[in-house]
N, C-alpha and C positions, 0 to 999 in steps of 0.2 A: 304500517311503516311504509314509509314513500321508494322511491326506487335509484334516487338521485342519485344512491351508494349501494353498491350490492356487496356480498360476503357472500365468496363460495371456497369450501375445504374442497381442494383438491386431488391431494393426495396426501400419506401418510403425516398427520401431522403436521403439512403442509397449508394454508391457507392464502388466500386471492381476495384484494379489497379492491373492487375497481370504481374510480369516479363516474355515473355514468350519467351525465347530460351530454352527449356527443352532438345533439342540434346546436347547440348553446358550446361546444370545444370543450366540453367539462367546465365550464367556468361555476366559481364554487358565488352559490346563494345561500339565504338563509335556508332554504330546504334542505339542501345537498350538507350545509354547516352541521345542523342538526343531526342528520343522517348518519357522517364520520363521527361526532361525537358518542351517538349512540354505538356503531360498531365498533370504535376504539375500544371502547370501554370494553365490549362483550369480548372479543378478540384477546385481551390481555389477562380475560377473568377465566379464558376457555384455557381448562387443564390440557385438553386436547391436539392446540396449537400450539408449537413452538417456532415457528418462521411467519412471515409473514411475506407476502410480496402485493406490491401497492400498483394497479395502474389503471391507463385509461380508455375510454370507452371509444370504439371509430378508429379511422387511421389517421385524422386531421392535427388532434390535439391528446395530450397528457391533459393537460391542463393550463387557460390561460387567464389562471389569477380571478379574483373576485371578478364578478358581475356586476360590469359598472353600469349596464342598462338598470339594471334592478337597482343598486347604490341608486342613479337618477331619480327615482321616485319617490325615494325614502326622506323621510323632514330628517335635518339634523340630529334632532333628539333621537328618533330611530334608529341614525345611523351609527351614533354614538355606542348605542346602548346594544345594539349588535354586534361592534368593534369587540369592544370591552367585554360584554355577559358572555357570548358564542364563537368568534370567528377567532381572535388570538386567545381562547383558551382551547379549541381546536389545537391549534397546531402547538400549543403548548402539550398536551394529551398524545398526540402524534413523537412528537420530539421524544420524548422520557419514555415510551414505551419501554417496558423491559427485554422484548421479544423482538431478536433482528427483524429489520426490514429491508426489502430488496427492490428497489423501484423498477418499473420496466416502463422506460419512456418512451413510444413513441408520437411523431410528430412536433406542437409546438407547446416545451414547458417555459410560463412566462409569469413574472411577476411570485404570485401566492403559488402559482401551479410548481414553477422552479423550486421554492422553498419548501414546498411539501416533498419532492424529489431529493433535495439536501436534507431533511428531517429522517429519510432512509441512509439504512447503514451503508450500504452500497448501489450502485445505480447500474443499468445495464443501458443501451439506448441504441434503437434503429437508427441506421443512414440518415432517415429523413427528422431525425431530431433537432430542434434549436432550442437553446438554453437562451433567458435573458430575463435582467431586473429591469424594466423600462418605468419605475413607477416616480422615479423625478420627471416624468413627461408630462406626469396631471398632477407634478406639487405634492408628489408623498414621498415617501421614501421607504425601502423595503423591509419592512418592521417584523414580520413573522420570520424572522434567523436569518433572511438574506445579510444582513451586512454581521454579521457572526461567523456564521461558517462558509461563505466565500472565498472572506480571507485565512481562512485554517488551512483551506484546502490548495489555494493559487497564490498564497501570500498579498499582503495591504495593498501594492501599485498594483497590481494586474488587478484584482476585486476593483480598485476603485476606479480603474478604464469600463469595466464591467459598468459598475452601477452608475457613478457619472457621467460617462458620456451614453450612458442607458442603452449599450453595444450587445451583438447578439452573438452567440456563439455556435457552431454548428458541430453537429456531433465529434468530427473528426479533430477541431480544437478541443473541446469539450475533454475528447481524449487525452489526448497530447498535454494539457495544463493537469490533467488529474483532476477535473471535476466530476468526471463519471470513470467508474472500472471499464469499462470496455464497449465497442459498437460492435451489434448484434445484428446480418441480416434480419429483416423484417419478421419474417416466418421460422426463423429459429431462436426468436429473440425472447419467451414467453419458455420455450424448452429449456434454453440455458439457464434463464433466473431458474426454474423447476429444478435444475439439476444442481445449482448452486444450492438453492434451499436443503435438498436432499442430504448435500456435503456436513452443512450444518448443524444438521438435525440430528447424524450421527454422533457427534461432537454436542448433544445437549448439556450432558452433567454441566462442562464448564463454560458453554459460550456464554449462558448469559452474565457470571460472573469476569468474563474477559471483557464481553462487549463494556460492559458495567466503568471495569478500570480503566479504559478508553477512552468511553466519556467524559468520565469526572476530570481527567487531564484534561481537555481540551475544555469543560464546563467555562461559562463567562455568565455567573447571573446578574450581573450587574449591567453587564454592557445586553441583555437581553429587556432588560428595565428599562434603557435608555433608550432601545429602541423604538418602545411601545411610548416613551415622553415625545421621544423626534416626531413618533408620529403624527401622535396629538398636537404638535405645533405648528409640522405639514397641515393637519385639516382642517385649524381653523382660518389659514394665510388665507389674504387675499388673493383672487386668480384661481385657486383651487377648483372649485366650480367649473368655472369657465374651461379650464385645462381638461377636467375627464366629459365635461359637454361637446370639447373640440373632437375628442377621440371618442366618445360613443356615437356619434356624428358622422363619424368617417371624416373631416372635414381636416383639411392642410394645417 
């Protein structure tokens, strides 16, 4: 098994999924795809865990979204069949988990990275954290639950300043709108989620049947359908290309 993703139990029934390409910002590939699927799975089958807390590798990045240097090489059909077989049934697998999850952000969560952050039940995030959908910049649009639970949590006009004008957020907004539970110095920010998990854990009999009736109230499977159509209409437009060529580029 590769390393992209490690899994380590850390304490009482406590468990650590961390993304770990930090040369790369954690940007998720088909390796790293594969990887979370595999530990998703094992994570929700282990009688032994009941929390979970999800973060990233370095102090650069959480995560910033697919790998669009990698995306660049891949023929359409490839990339097609990646979308579709591995990468949004990932974060569909992530999403439904039955066992909270507790994100600890730090640095830059952006695009797939952010939504893997909203796909946890609560979020913790360092100073130096920024939130952002930027993915109408290269002609997509945020298909894995960004434009779902943005607006659950910030209401429709804030979300859609968020994703349309592909605007960043920094932890301390981030706060304040209620897109994350709270900002965590850096070095106690790793302790806190542990100690939230802990809270949790004690409360098993019924969290996962609360967490449970939480969800299905706020559930939208339809508008999670439409997302993954929006976005297959984003990748076939014309300019597409050219849009993630400009930003894998570096280029203006």
């Amino acid at each position: 098994m590769g390393t992209e993703a490690l899994y380590e139990k850390r304490m009482d029934r406590i468990a650590v999924l961390t993304l770990n390409r930090p040369q790369a910002m954690n940007a998720i590939d088909r390796a790293m795809t594969g990887a979370l699927r595999r530990l998703i799975r094992g994570i929700e089958a282990d009688p032994d865990v009941d929390v979970v807390i999800v973060t990233g590798a370095g102090e650069m990045a959480f995560c910033v979204g697919v790998d669009l240097k990698e995306r660049q090489i891949l023929s359409d059909e490839e990339a097609h069949v990646f979308r579709t077989g591995e990468l949004f049934p990932m974060f569909r697998e992530l999403d439904v988990m039955e066992k909270p999850k507790v994100a600890v952000v730090n640095g830059y969560a952006l695009g797939g990275g952010f939504e893997i952050a909203l796909a946890c039940d609560m979020i913790l995030a360092t100073p130096s954290a920024t939130f952002g959908l930027p993915e109408v910049k290269w002609g997509l649009v945020p298909a894995a639950g960004g434009c779902r639970k943005l607006p659950s949590l910030i209401g429709a006009a804030r979300a859609k300043e968020v994703i349309l004008a592909a605007r960043t957020l920094t932890a301390t907004e981030a706060e304040r709108l209620g897109v994350i539970n709270r900002v965590v110095e850096a070095e106690k920010c790793m302790d806190e989620a542990l100690a939230l998990a802990s809270r949790i854990v004690e409360n098993a009999v019924a969290v996962r049947s609360a967490k449970r009736c939480i969800d299905d109230g706020l559930n939208a499977q339809a508008a999670c359908a439409f997302d993954v159509e929006a976005a297959n209409l984003c990748y076939g437009a014309k300019g597409r290309k050219d849009a993630i060529s400009i930003f894998a580029d570096r280029k203006p």
